[in-house]
C-alpha positions as CSV (number, residue, x, y, z in Angstrom):
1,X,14.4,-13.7,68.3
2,X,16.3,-10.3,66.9
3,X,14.8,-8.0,69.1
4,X,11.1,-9.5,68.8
5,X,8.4,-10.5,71.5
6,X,7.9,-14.2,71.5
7,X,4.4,-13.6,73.7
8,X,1.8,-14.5,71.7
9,X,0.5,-11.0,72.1
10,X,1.4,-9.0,68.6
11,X,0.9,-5.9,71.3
12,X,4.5,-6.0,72.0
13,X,5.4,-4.3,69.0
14,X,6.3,-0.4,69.3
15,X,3.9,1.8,67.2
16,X,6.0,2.7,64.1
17,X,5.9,5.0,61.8
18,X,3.2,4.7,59.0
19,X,4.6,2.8,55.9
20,X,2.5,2.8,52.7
21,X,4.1,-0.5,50.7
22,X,4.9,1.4,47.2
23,X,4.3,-0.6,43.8
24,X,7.1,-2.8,43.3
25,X,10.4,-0.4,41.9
26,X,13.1,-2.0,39.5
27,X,16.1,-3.1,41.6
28,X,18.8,-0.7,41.8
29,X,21.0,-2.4,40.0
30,X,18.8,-2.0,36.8
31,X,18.3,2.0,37.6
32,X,21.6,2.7,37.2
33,X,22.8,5.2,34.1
34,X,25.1,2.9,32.7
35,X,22.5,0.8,32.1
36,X,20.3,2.9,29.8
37,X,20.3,4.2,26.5
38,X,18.6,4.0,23.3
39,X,15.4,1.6,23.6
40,X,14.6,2.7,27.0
41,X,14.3,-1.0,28.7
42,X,10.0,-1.9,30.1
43,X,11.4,-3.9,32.8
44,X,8.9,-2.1,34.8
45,X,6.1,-3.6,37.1
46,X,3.4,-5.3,35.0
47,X,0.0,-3.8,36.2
48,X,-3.0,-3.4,33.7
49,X,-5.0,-0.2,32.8
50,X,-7.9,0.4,35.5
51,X,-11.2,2.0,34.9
52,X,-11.7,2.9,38.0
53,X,-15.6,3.9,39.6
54,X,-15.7,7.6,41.1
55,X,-16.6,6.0,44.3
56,X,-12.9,4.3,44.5
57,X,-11.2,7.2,43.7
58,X,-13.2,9.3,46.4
59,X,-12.3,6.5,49.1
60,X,-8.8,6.5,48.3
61,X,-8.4,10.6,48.6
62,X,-10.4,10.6,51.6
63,X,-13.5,12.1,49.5
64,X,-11.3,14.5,47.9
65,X,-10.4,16.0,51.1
66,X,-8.3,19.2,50.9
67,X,-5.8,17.8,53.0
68,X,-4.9,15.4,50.5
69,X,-4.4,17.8,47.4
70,X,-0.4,17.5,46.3
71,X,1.0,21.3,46.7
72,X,4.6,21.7,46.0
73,X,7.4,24.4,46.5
74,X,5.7,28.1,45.8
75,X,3.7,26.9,43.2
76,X,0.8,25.8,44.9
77,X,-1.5,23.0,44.0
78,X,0.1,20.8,41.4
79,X,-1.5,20.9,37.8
80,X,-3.1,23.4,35.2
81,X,-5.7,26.2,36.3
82,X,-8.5,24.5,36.8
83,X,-7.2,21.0,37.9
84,X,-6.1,19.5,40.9
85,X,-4.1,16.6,42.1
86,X,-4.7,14.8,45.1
87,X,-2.6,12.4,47.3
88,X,-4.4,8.2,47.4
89,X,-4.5,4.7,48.4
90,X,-6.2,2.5,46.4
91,X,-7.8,-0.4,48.5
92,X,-4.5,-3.0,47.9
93,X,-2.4,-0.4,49.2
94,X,-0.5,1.3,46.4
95,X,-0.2,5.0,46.8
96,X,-1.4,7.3,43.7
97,X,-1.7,10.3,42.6
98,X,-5.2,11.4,41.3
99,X,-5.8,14.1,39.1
100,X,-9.4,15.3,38.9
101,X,-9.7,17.8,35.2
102,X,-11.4,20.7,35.1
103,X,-15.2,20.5,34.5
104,X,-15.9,20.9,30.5
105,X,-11.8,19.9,29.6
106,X,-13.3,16.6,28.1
107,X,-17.0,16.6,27.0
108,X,-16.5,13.5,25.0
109,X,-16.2,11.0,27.0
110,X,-15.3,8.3,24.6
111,X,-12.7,10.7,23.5
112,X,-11.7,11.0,27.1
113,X,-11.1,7.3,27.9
114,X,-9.6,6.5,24.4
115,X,-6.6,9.4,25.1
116,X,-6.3,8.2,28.8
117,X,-5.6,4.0,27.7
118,X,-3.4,5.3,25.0
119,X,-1.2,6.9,27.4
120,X,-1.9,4.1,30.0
121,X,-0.4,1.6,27.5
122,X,2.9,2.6,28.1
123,X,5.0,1.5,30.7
124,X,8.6,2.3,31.5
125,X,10.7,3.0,34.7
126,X,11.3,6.2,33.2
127,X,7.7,7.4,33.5
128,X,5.7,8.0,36.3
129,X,3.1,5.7,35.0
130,X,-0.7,5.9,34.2
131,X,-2.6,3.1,35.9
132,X,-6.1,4.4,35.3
133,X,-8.9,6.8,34.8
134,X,-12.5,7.4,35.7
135,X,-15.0,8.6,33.6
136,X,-18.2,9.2,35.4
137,X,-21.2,12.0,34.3
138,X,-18.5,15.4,34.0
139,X,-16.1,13.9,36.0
140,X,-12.6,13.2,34.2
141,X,-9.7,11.5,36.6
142,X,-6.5,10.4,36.0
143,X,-4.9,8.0,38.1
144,X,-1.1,7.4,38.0
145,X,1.8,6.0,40.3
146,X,2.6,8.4,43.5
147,X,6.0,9.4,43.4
148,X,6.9,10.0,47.3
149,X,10.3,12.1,47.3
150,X,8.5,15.8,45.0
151,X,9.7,17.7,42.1
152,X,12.5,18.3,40.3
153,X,11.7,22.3,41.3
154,X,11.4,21.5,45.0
155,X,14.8,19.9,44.7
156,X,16.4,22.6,42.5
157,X,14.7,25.7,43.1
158,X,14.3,25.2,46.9
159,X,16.9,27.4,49.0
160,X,15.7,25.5,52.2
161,X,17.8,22.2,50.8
162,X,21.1,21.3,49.7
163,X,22.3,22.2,46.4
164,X,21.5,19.4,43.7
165,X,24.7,17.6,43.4
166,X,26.5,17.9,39.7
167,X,26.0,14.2,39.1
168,X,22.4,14.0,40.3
169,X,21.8,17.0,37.8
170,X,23.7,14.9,34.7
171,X,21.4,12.2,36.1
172,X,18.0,13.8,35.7
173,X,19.0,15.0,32.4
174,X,20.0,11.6,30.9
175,X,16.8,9.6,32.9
176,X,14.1,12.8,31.1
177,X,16.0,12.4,27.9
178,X,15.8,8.7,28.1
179,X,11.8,9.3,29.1
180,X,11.2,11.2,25.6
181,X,13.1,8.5,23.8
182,X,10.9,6.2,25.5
183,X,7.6,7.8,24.2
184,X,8.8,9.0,20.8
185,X,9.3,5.0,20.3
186,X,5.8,4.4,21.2
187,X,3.9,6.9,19.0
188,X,4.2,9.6,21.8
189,X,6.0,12.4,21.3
190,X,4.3,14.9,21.8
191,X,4.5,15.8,25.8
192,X,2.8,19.3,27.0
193,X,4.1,21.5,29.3
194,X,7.3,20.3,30.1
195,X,9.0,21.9,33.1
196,X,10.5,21.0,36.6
197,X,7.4,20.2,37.9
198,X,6.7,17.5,35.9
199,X,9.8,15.3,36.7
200,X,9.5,13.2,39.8
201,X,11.2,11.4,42.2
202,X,10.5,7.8,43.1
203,X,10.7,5.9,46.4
204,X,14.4,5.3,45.4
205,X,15.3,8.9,44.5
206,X,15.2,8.2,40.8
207,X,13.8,10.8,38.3
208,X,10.7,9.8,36.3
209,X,8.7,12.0,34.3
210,X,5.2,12.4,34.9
211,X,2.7,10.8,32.3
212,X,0.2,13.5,32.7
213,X,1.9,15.8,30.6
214,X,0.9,12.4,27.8
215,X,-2.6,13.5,27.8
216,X,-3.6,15.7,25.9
217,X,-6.0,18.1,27.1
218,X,-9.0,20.3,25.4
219,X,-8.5,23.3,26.8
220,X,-7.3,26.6,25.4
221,X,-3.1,26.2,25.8
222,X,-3.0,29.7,24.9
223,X,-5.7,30.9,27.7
224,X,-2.6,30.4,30.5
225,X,1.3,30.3,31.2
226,X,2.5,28.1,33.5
227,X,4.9,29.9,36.1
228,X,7.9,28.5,35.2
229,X,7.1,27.1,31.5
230,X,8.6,28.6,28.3
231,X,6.5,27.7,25.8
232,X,8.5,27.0,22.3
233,X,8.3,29.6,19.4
234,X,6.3,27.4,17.3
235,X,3.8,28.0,20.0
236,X,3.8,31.3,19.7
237,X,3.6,31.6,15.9
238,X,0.8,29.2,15.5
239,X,-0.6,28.3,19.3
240,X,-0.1,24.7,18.2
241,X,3.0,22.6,19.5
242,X,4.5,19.8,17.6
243,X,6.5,16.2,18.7
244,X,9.8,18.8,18.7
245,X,8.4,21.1,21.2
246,X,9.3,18.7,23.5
247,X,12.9,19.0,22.7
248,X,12.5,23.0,23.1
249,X,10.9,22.6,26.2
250,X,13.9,20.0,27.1
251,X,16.5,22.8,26.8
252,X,15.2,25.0,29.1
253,X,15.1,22.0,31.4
254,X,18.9,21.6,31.2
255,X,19.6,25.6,31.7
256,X,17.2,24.9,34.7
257,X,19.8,22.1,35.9
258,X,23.2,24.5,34.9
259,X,21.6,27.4,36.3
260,X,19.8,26.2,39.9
261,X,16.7,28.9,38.2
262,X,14.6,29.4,35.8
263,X,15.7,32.3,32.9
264,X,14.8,33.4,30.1
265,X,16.1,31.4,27.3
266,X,17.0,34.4,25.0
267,X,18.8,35.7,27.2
268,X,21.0,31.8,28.5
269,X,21.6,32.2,24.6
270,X,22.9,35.2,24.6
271,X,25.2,34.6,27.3
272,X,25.9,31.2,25.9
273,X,27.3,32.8,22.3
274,X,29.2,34.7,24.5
275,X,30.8,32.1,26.1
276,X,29.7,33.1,29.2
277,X,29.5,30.0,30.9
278,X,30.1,30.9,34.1
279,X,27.8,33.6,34.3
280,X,25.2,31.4,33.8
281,X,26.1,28.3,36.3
282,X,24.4,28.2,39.8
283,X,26.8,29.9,42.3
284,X,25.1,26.7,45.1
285,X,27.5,24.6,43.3
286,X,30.7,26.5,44.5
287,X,32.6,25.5,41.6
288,X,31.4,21.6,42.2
289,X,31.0,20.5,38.7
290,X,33.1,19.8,35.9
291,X,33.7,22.7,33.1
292,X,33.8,20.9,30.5
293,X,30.5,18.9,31.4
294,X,29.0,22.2,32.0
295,X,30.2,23.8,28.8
296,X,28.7,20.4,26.3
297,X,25.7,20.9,28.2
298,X,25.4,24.4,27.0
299,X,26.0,23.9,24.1
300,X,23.0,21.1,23.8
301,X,20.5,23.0,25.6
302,X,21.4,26.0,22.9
303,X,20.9,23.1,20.3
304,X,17.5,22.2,21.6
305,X,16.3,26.1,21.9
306,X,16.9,26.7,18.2
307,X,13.9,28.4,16.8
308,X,14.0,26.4,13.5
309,X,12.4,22.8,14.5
310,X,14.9,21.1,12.0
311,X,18.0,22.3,13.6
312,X,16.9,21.0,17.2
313,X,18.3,17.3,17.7
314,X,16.1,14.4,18.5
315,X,15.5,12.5,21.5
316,X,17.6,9.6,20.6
317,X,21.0,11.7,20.2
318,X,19.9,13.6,23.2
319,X,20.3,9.8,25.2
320,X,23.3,9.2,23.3
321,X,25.3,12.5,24.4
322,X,24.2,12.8,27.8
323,X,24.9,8.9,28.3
324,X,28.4,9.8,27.5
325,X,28.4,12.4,30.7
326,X,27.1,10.4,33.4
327,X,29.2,10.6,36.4
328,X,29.1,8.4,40.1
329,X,27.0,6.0,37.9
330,X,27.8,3.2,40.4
331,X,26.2,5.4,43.7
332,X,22.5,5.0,44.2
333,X,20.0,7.9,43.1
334,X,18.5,8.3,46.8
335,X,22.3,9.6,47.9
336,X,22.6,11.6,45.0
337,X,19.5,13.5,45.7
338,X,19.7,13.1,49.5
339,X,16.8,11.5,50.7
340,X,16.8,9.2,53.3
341,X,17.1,5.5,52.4
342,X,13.6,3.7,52.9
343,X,14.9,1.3,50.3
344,X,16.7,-1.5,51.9
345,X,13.4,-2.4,53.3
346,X,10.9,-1.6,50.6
347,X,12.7,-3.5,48.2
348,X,12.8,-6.5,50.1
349,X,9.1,-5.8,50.7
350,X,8.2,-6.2,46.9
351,X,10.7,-8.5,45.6
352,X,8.9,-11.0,47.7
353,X,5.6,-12.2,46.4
354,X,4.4,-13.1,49.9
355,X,5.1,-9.8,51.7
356,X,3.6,-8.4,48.7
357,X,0.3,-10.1,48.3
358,X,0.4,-10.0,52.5
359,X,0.9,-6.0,52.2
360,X,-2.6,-6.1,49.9
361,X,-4.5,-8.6,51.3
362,X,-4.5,-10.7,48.5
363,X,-5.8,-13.9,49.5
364,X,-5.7,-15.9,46.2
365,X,-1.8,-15.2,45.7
366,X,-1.3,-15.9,49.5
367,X,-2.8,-19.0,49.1
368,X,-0.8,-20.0,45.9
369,X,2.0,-18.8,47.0
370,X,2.1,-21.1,50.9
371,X,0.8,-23.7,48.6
372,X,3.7,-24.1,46.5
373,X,6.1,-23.3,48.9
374,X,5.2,-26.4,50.7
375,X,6.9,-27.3,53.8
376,X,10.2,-26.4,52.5
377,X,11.1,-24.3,55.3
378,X,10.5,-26.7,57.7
379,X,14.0,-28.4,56.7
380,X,16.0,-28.0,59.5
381,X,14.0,-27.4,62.3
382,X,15.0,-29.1,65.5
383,X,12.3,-31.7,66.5
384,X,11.4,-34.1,69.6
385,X,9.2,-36.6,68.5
386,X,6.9,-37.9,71.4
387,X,6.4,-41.4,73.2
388,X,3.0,-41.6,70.3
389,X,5.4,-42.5,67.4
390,X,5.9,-45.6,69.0
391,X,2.1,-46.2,69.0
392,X,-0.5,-47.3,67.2
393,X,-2.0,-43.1,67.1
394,X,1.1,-41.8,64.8
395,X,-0.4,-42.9,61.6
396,X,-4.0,-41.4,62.5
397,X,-1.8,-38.0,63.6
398,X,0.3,-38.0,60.3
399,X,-2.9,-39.0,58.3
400,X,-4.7,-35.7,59.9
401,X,-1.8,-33.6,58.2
402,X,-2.2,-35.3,54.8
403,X,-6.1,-34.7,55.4
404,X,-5.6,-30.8,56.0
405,X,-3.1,-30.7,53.1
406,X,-5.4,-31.7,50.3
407,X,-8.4,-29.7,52.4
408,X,-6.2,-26.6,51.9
409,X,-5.2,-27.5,48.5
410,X,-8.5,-28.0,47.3
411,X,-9.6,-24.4,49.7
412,X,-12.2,-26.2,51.8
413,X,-10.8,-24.5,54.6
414,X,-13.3,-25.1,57.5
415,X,-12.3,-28.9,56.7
416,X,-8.7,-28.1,56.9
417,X,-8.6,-26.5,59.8
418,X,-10.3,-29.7,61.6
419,X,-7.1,-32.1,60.4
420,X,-4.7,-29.3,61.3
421,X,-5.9,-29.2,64.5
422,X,-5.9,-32.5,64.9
423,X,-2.2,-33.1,64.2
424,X,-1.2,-30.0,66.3
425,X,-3.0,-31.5,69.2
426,X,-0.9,-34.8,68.6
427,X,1.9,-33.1,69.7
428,X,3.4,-35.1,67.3
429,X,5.9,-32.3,65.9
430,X,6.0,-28.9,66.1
431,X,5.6,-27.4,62.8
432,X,5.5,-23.9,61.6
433,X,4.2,-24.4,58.4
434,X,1.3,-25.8,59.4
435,X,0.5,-23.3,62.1
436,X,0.5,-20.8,59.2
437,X,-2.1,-23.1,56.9
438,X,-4.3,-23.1,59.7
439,X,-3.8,-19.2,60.5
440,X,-4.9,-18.4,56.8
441,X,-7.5,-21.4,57.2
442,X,-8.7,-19.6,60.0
443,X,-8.7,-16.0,58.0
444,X,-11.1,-17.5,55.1
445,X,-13.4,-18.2,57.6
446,X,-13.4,-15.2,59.4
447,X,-12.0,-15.9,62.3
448,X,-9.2,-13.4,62.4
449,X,-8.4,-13.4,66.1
450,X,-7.1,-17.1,65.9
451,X,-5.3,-16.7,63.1
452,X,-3.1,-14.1,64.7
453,X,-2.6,-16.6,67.6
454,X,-1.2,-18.9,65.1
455,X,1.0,-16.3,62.9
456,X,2.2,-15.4,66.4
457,X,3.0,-19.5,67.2
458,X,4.7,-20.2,63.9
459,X,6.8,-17.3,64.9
460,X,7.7,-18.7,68.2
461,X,8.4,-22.3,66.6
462,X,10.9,-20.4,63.9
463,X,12.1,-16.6,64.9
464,X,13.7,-15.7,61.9
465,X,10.9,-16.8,59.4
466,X,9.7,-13.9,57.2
467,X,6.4,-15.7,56.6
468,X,5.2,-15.8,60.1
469,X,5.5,-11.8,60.2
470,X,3.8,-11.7,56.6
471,X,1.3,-13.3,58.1
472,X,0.7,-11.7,61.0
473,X,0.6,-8.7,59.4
474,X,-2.2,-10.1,57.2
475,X,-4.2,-11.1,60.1
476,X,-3.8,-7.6,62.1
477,X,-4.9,-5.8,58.5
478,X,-8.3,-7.8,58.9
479,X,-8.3,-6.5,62.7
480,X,-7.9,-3.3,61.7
481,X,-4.9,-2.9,63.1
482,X,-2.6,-1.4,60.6
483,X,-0.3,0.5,62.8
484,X,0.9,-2.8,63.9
485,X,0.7,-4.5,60.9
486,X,2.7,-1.8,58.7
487,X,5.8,-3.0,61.7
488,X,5.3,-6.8,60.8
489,X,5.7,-6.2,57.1
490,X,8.6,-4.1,57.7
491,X,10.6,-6.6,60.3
492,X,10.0,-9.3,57.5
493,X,11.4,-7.3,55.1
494,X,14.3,-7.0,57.1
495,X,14.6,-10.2,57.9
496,X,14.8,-11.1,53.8
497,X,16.8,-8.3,53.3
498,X,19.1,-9.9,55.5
499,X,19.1,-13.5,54.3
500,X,19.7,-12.0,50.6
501,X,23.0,-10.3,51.7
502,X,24.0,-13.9,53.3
């Protein structure tokens, strides 16, 4: 059984280490640079804009608890004066990131809620993307997808870690350039406060940029600097900031990338005309890096920092250049950036609608989805048929299966777990399939406890069979037993993962 208990006890399992099943990524295949370019692909999950009620958001931060406010680096808490972003789980399981505005940023409500599903409209793999908001009395919150693996600054700026590698630096330029190409397309250009702190890094190490800096915000830009943030001299002239500030803002992201700090940008320019290249480059790199890479990068961050908005190029020939400079497209972003790889797992975890819909307790697509599937991975399973064939009780047995079948189908599941009893106590065959019918029979009517002992049977009947697991962990989620459960979804991931590389 690959290392698992066949008791019918799920207590064998070890306690492991607790998994929160992410939204379902793009496969890696589709992340890959070389893949990109100009019309930034949507190939994204499909999930729709929430409205979410204040009392949702407060269960899934654990009532806003301190311990769950997201702090990175020396920066502190993430977000501007006054706001604060917390760490969540929404009630199907998807980690987010909450972001609860300062009191007074959006007195119009209306106003509020219009800005938030404009910016929720957009979806991209590029973006870490808004899922919802909440609008209650003066509260304002912004819900978006949590990106586990930090900031751009923790990763760059950081002494404790590694150096950024050269092509995971090229990478994070091309994927943010890609990101503004993205939302210039879609009537969005206009992104505040753009610095390291804003670009993330998703469960598979791959850049995104967050979509709070979409929203725009009432209060006073010029009332606060961010720490790291140059704002561009449009800005300064008029305290306004157009679609191109973006770019501006962009640039000093790149010297960020070429330079392992933050600088002034008059003064990379300086050094820049100059042709002081290697002044400029971070020394972590110990000459790791291509010169001539370096140099065209240079040269377009001194492009994008040009005080006149007309001479600063736009997104679109940003995705073009950089595409051009994308090195080790073929190895993954998580060994780039040197995070360790929870992916072989996860993805198998969301690819799969069952371990999916088991992961959230969603009983209507479990349902659908063992209904269609049938008994299709029964095929194949060695079978003793008893003395009864032989007698005149094998129709009545095979008739109770047909019974439970169109019980189940038609979800009158108390009926259905009468027939399936029936042709289990037969002993006619042995069959996994409809162990797990009755187990989720036995879940819709609340009788968790027995359908564990069938997930747990199934399992024994056929060891390598992802479904059993799925549902086990299913049935340990209604016992409360996520510890245990978060292991079953994990050792049927890796069972699929498995079968996919056969």
């Amino acid at each position: 059984m690959g290392g698992r208990c066949s008791k019918f006890s799920p207590c064998c399992f070890p306690p492991p280490p607790r998994l929160r099943p992410p939204s379902a990524p793009p496969s890696s295949s589709d992340l890959r640079p070389e893949n990109g370019g100009e019309g930034e692909r949507e190939s994204c999950p499909s999930f729709s804009f929430t409205e979410f009620r204040l009392e949702q958001l407060e269960a899934a931060t654990s009532g806003f608890s301190p311990e769950n406010v997201v702090r990175d680096a020396d920066r502190g808490v993430l977000g501007v004066p006054g706001d604060v972003v917390y760490r969540g789980e929404l009630e199907d399981g998807r980690s987010v990131a909450v972001k609860r505005c300062e009191r007074g940023a959006w007195p119009d409500p209306q106003g509020f809620l219009e800005e938030a599903k404009s910016v929720g409209s957009l979806r991209s793999e590029r973006l870490a993307n808004l899922i919802g908001c909440c609008c209650e009395g003066d509260e304002r919150l912004l819900v978006a997808e949590f990106m586990p693996n930090e900031t751009l600054a923790r990763h760059l700026f950081l002494r404790k870690t590694p150096p950024m590698k050269w092509a995971m630096r090229l990478r994070v330029a091309y994927y943010l350039a890609q990101a503004l190409e993205y939302c210039s397309s879609k009537g969005k250009p206009l992104y505040h406060d753009l610095h390291a702190y804003r670009v993330l890094f998703d469960q598979d190490g791959n850049p995104r940029l967050s979509c709070f800096g979409l929203v725009k915000n009432n209060v006073d830009w010029r009332s606060y600097r961010t720490k790291l943030a140059f704002p561009s001299p449009e800005y300064f002239r008029t305290g306004t900031m157009s679609a191109t500030s973006a770019i501006y803002s962009f640039g000093t992201m790149l010297l960020d990338l070429l330079c392992g700090k933050n600088i002034p940008p008059a003064h990379a320019l300086d050094q820049i005309r100059s042709k002081n290249f290697l002044m400029l480059m971070d020394s972590a790199l110990e000459g790791q890096f291509s010169s001539a890479d370096a140099i065209e990068l240079f040269r377009l961050a001194s492009r994008c920092l040009q005080d006149e908005v007309r001479e600063r190029p736009n997104a679109k020939s940003l995705v073009t250049i950089l595409r051009s400079l994308q090195k080790e497209a073929e190895v993954p972003s998580h060994v780039l950036l040197g995070v360790k790889e929870e992916v072989s797992i996860t993805e198998a975890l969301v690819r799969t609608p069952l371990g999916q819909a088991c992961s959230r307790m969603d009983l209507t697509a479990i349902h659908e989805i063992l209904e269609t599937n049938g008994y299709e991975d029964d095929e194949g399973i060695g079978t003793e048929l008893s003395f009864q064939m032989w007698t005149k009780q094998l129709q009545e047995i095979l008739n109770s299966k047909t019974r439970g079948d169109a019980c189940f189908k038609a979800k009158e599941f108390a009926a259905a777990i009468d027939c399936y009893t029936q042709f289990i106590e037969g002993g006619l065959l042995a069959s996994p399939t409809v162990y797990v019918r009755r187990c989720f029979s036995y879940v819709m009517n609340d009788m968790p406890r027995e359908a564990l002992g069938d997930a747990v049977q199934a399992l024994v009947i056929f060891p390598d069979w992802p479904t059993a697991l799925y549902l086990q962990a299913a049935c340990l989620l209604r016992l409360g037993s996520e510890d245990q459960a978060n292991q079953c979804l994990r050792d049927g991931a890796s069972l699929e993962a498995k079968t996919n590389r056969h």
